[in-house]
N, C-alpha and C positions, 0 to 999 in steps of 0.2 A: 403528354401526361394529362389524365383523366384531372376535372376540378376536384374528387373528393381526394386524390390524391397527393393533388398540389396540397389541397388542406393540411393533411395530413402532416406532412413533410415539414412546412411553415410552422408547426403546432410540433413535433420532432427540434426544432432548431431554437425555436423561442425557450424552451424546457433545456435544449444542453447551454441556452445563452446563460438560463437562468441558474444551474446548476454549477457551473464557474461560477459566477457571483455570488453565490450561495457557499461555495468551499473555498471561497478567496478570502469572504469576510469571514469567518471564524476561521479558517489558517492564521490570518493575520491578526486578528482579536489574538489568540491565547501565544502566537510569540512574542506581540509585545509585549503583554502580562507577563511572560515568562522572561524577554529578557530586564523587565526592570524588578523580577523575581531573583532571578541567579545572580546580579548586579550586586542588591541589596547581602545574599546570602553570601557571595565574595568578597562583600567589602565588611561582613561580620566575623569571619574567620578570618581575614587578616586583625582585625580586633584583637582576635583569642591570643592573636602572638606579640600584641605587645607587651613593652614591660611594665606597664602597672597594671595588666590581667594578668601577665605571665605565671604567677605563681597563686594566683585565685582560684580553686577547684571550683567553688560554687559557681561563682560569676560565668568560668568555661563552660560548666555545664549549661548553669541558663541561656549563654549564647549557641552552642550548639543546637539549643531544643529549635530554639527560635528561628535559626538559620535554615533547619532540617524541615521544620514546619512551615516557613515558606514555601520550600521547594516541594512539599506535602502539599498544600493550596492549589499549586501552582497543577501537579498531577493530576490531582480531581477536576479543574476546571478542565483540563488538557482530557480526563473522562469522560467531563458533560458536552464538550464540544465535538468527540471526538465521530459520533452516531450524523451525524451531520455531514461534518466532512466524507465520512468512507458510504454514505448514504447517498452522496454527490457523483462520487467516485464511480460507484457501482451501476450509478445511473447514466454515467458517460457511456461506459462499454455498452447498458443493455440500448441505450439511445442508436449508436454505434452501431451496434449489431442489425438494427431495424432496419437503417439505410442503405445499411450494405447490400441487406437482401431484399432491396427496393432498387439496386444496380447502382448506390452514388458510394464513388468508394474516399471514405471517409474512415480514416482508420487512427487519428493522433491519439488517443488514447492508448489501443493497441497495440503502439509503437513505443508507445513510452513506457508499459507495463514489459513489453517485450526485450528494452535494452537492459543487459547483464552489468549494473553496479560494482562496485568492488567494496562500497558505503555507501550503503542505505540509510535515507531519512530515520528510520526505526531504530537503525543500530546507532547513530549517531546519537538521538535521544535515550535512549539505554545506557550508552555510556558516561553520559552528562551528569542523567541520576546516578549514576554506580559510583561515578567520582566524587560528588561531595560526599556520597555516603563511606565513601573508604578514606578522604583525607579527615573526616571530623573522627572515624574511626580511631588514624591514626593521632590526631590530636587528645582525644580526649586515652589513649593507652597511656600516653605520658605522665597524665593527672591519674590511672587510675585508684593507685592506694590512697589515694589521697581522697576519694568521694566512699561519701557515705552508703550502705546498704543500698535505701529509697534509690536512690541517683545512678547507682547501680544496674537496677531492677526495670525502672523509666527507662535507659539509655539501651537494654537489652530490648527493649518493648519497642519504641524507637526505630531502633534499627531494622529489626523484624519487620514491621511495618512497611519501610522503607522498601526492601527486599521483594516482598511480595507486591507492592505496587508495581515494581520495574518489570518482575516476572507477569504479571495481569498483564501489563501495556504492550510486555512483547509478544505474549500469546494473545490477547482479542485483535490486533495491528494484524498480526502476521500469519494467525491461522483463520480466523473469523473472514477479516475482510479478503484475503488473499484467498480462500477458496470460493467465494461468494464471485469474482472477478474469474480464477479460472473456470468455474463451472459453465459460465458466459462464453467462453472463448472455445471451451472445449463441445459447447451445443451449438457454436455457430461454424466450426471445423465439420461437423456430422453435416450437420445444412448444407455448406458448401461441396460437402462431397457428393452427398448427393442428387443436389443440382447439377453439377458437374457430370457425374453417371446421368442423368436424363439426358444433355444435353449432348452426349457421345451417343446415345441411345438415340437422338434425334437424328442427329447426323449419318450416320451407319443404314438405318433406316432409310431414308433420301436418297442415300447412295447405291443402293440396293436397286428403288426403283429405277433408276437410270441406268443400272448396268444389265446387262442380255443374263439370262440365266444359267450359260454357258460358267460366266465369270465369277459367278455367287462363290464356288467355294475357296477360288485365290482372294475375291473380296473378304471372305469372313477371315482368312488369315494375316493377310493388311490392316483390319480392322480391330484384331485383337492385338496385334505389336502397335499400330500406335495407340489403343488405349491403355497397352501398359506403360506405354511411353511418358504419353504425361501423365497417369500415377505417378509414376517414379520421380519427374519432376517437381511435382508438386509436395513429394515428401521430400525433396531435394531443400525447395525451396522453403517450408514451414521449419525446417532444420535450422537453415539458416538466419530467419529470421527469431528463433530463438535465441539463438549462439550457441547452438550444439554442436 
């Protein structure tokens, strides 16, 4: 290995060191915010149900807002941090990607984008929001004759709110950064293919000179079954490492 490309590579690895630390600490910043967020907003809605709130509309609603507005906080920070983390993310595969086609085969990223979930991190958070917003739903139905117009109008407004937050979070998560990653994966698939074709192309080649000219036309026909040989395995193989 050439020195400017040792460089290179050193200057490659210090950026994916720096990139996990960079998406470890704001992962970790806004879950703990969040879990002493949902804590808070769990231990307000058991509030709602006791018996000297039990029969207070007002009081339920003001704890509702309150609880709901937490976990509102808690979204927006989980917003502002979130360009960071999947900015980390994206920078793994394209770091990844470089390596690879510098022959070091470094692929954990690509492995872990690649294993088939049955719960994703995303739907997991989606359903966390969806849940307080459907049990305060359901608590405040109980009180609803009982709240006035205003409280009414708020708590529609509220929830709305609510709703569209979860829906932003799952669509910029899951279309924004998720195509940003396959686009990566699927221009470094092109690359490798056609390195692969040179590198038949080289071989075949070599092989030719060494054979009488007698042989050339049984050689080109040996030559075209096993390059479709390993085509075929390599889409065998990129299958599999999907889980198709």
């Amino acid at each position: 290995m050439d020195q400017e490309k040792e460089k290179k590579v050193d200057v490659l690895l210090e950026e994916y060191q720096a990139c996990h630390r960079n998406r470890n600490h704001y992962d970790s910043v806004r879950w703990t915010i969040g879990s002493i967020f949902i804590a808070i907003s769990s231990a307000i809605f058991g509030v709602s149900l006791t018996k000297d709130v039990m029969d207070e509309p007002n009081i339920i609603m003001l704890l509702a807002v309150f609880s709901l507005v937490l976990i509102f906080v808690w979204y927006l920070f989980v917003q502002h941090v979130n360009p960071y983390v999947w900015q980390s993310i994206i920078r793994f595969h394209e770091i990844e990607k470089e390596l690879r086609e510098m022959r070091f085969d470094i692929r954990l990223h690509k492995s872990i984008y690649n294993v088939k979930q049955k719960m994703k991190g995303i739907y997991i958070t989606c359903i966390l929001l969806m849940a307080f917003i459907i049990v305060w739903l359901l608590r405040i139905a109980l009180i609803w004759q009982n709240l006035p117009l205003y409280s009414q109008i708020v708590w529609f407004f509220l929830v709305g709110v609510g709703i569209l937050s979860v829906y932003h979070f799952y669509t910029y998560a899951r279309v924004d950064g998720g195509n940003k990653i396959r686009t990566i994966l699927e221009e470094e698939e092109k690359t490798e293919m056609r390195m692969i074709e040179e590198r038949i192309q080289r071989f075949e080649e070599e092989i030719k000179k060494m054979c009488k000219q007698e042989n050339q036309d049984e050689l080109k026909k040996v030559s075209e079954e096993f390059r479709n040989e390993i085509m075929e395995r390599i889409k065998i193989l990129r299958m599999d490492s999907k889980g198709t």
